[in-house]
N, C-alpha and C positions, 0 to 999 in steps of 0.2 A: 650462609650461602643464600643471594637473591633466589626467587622465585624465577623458573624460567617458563618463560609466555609460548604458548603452544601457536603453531600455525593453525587456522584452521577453515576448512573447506566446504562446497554446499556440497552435496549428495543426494538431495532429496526436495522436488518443485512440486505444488501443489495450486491449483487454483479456479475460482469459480469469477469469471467475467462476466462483464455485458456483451464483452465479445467474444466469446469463447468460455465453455467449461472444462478445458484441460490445455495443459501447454501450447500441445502443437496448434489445437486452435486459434489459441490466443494468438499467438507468434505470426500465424498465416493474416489473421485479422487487420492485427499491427503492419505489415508490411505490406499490405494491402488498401492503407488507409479507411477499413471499413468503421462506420460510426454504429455508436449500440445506441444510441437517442432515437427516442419516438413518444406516441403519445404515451403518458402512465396508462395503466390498465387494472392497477389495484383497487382505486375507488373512483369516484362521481369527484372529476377534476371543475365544474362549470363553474365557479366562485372563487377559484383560484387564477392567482396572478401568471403560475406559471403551472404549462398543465401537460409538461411533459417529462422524461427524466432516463437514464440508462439501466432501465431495469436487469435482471437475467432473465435472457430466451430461453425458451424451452427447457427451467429447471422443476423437476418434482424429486420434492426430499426423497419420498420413497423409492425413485430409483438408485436411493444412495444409503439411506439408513429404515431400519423397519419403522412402518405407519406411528408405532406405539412409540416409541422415542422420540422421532419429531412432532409427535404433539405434544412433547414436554418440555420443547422446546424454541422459541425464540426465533425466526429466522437468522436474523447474524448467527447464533447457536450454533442452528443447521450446518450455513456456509462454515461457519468458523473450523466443524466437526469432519465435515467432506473433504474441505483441502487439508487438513493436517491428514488424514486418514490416506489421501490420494498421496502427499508427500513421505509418507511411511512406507506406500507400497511401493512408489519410485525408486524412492534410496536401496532396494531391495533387503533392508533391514530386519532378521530373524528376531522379531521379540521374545520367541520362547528360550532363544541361546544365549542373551544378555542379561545381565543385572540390573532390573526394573527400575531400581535403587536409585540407580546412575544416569537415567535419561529424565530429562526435564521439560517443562512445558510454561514458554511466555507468548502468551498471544492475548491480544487485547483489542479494544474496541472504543473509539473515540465516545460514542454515546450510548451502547446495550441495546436492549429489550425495545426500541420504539414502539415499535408491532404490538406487543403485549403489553404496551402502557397505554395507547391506543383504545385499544380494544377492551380492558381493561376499566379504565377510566367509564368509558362509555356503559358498560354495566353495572357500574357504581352509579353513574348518576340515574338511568333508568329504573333498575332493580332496587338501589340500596348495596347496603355495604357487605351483606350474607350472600351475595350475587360472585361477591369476587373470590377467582380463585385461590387453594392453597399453595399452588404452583406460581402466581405471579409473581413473588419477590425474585423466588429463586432464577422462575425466566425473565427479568426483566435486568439485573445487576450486570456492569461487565465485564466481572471475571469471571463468570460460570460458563463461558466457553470455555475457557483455560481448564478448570474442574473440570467439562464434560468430556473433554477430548483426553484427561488423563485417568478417570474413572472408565474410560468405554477400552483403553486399552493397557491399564495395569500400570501407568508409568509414575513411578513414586519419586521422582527427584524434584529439584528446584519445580515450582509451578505456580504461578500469578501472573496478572493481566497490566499491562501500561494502561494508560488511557490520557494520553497529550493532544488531545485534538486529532488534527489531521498530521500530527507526527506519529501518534500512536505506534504504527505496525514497525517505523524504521527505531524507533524507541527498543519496542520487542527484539526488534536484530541484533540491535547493541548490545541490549543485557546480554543477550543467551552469547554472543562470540565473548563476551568478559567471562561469563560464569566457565565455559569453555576454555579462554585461554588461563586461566586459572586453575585448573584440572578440579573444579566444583562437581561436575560433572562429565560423563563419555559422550552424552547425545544429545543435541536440544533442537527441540523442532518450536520455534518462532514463527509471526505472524499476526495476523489482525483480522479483523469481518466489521460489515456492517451494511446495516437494511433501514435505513431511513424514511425509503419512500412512501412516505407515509402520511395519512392529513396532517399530525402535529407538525411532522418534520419539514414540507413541500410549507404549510404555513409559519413556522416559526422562523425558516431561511428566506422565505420570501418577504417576513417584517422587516426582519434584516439589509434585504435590499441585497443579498448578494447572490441569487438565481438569475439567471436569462429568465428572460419572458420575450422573448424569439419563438414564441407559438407557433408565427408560420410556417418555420423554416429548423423543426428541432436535431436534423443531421447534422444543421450548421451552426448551431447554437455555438458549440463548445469550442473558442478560436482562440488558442492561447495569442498573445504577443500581434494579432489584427487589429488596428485600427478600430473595429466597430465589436471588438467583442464589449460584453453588456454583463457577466456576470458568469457565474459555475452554471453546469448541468448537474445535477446531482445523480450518481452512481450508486449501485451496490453491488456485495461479492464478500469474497475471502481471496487470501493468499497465507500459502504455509510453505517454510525452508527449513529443512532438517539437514543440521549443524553438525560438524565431528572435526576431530585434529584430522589431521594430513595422514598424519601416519596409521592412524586407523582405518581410514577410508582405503590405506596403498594396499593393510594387512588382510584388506577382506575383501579386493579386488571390487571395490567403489566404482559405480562413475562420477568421476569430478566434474560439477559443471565449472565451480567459479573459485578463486578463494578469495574469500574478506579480509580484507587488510588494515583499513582503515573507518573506526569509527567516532564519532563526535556530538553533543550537542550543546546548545548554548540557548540563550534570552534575548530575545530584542528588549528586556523591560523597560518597554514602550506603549503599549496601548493593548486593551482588551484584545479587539479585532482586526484592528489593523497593521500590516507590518512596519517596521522602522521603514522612512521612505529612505536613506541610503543605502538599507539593506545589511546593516553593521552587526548584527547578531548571527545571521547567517554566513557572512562573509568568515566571520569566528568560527564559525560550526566547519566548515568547508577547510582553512586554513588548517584547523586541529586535526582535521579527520587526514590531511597529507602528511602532516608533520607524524601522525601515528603509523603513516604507513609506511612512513618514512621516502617519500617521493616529492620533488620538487612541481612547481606546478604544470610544466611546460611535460608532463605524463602523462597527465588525464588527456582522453582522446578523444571523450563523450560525456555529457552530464544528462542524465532522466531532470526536469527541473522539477518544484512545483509546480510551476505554470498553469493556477487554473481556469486563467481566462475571466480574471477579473481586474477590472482598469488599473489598480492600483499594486496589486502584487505579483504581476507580470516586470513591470517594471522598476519595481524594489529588488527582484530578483536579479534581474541585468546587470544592475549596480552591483549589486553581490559579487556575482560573477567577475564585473571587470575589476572590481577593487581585489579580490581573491588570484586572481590570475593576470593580471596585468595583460601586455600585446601577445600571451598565447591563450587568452580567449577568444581571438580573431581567427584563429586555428584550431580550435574545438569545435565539434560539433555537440550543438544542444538542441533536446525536441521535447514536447510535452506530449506524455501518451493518455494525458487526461479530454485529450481533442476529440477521441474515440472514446475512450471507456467513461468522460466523465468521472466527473470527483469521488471516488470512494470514501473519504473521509478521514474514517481511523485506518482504515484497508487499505488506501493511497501508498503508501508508505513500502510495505512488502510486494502488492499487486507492481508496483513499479520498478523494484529490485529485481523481480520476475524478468521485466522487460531487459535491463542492464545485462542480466546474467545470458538472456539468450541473444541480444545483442553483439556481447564478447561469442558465444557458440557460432555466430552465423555469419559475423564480421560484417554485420551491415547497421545501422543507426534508421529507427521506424523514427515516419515524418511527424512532424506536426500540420497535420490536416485544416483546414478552415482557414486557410492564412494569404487571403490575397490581396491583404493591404496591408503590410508590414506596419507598425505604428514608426516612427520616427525616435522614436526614443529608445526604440532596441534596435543594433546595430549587429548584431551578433548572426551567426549561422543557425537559424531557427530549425532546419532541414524543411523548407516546407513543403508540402502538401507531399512528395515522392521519397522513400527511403533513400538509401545512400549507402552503397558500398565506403568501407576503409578499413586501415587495420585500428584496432581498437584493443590495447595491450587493458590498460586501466578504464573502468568506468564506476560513473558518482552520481548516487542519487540523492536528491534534494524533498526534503520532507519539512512543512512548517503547519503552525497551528494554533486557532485563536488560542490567546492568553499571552503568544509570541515564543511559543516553544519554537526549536529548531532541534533537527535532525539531519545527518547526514553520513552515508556508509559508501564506503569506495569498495568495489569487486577486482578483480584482478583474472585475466585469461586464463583458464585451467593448467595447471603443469603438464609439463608434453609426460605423455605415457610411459 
């Protein structure tokens, strides 16, 4: 007898933005077209190219976890620990009436520890090497979110970190809905984190060449799919979604936000960092992810893109899109919510599943902000600058990242009650 594939549904949103530290925030943010970009304020930006980025407002770990923990940890850590923790308490999930056994943990992080490598670093070369802590490996690796968030609350099943770039978190999605529809496990709380903003990080993406350095003007830095966008704003945060079959969710009187349906990913293997310029690895990732959901493309109603606002994978993306959907991506609506919260990274991924899922709750599609000269080369419904009422039965989020990973996971509107 085949294996039979479980449906399976979100229950449980969790998340730390530049624009918000909890859903509803986020969501009012989004739809409000509010930008999280301003000057950094973590160190002395004057020697930097670009000297601004989407930090978290107003987050102190200790409003979320005791002092003595988060100094043992990481910022990414931190976030990684708050929103799974915040997504636990959502889904309104009794830990002490299930079997530990059976709930799993994939969350992961495009790069770790910067912060403490950072910081780190610099007391090695000052002090010496008896300067560094015994704690830095452990905080600096990045799977020790994944460890920290399954140590702090007992949970023994499947637990490892992705780490694909700026696929990373929709990576996390994936596993945990396969380890799920495979009855591997009852519970998986997926996701991603990460905290870059940092000297290494602010200079090593800006050798790179792929930052705004839109100093003047950093609310408008981040313009996916305009004419004059110039490069990412860099983001940090966390996002966490805890995973369960349908029918479990129904038996224990759940709220449903969304169900996933469909997931995919594939290789541009093309180039370190840049993407295929037709967009042919993606267009695969996207294609798969319908065919798994088993929906033709003329479904999808909304795509979350990558879009992060840099000249070249804005418009690889497009291609994507029209070669994937042929003339009903003329009829889709697609926006980049990285316009506002800036590039999270490894976080990207989930923090923008987030946006899909409450997208499908609200029936409305958050703009792409900064967009008042369309480029010529995307001809598509960008939604800009103003949200947009519509129905939105399926929605698909788009996840890529250097080395040419691709990621992509379709949502689908909650079952009526």
């Amino acid at each position: 007898m085949g294996l039979e594939l479980k449906r399976i549904v979100v229950t449980g949103i969790g998340i730390l933005s530049p624009v918000g530290l909890n859903a509803g925030d986020f969501w009012n943010s989004l739809v409000s077209g509010k930008s999280g970009a301003a000057p950094i304020t973590y160190f002395d930006t004057t020697d930097f190219a670009t000297t601004f980025a989407c930090e978290l407002k107003n987050f102190k770990a200790d409003d979320f976890i005791d002092r003595k923990s988060a100094d043992r940890m990481d910022p990414y850590c931190q976030y990684g620990v708050i929103s799974s923790e915040q997504a636990i308490k959502d889904s309104g999930l009794d830990l002490e009436s299930i079997d530990r056994t059976r709930i799993g943990v994939i969350h992961g992080s495009g790069i770790g520890g910067m912060t403490t490598y950072d910081r780190q670093f610099r007391a090695y070369m000052e002090r010496g090497p008896r300067r560094v802590s015994p704690f830095f490996i452990p905080m600096l690796i990045p799977d020790i979110a994944a460890g920290q968030i399954s140590i702090r609350n007992g949970l023994m099943g499947p637990n490892y970190a992705t780490s694909s770039a700026c696929a990373t978190s929709l990576h996390s999605v994936m596993d945990a809905f396969m380890i799920l529809q495979m009855g591997l496990a009852d519970y998986m709380l997926c996701g991603g984190s990460e905290a870059t903003v940092t000297p290494m990080g602010v200079a090593g993406f800006n050798a790179a060449k792929a930052l705004s350095t839109a100093n003047d003007r950093p609310e408008k830095a981040s313009r996916p799919y305009d004419i004059d966008r110039d490069g990412f704003v860099m983001g940090e945060g966390a996002g966490s979604l805890l995973l369960e079959p349908y029918e479990s969710a129904v038996k224990r009187g759940a709220k449903i936000y969304a169900e996933v349906v469909g997931v995919a990913a594939s290789a541009d293997a093309y180039h370190l960092t840049a993407p295929h310029p037709e967009g042919i690895g993606a267009c695969a990732a996207m294609n798969n992810a319908m065919k798994m959901a088993g929906i033709t493309p003329d479904r999808i109603d909304y795509i979350n893109t990558h879009g992060t606002s840099t000249p070249l994978g804005d418009v690889a993306e497009v291609s994507a899109i029209k070669k994937a959907f042929g003339e009903h991506a003329y009829k889709l609506n697609i926006s980049s919510t990285k316009s506002m919260t800036g590039h999270l990274l490894g976080a990207a991924g989930v923090v923008e599943s987030v946006a899909c899922i409450l997208a499908l709750q609200n029936q409305v599609v958050p703009p792409t902000i900064n967009c008042d000269n369309l480029d010529p080369q995307v001809d598509l419904d960008v939604t800009p600058n103003k949200p947009k009422e519509r129905k939105i039965e399926y929605a698909l989020n788009n996840g890529f990242g250097f080395g040419g990973h691709n990621g992509c996971v379709i949502f689908k509107k909650a079952p009526a009650a």
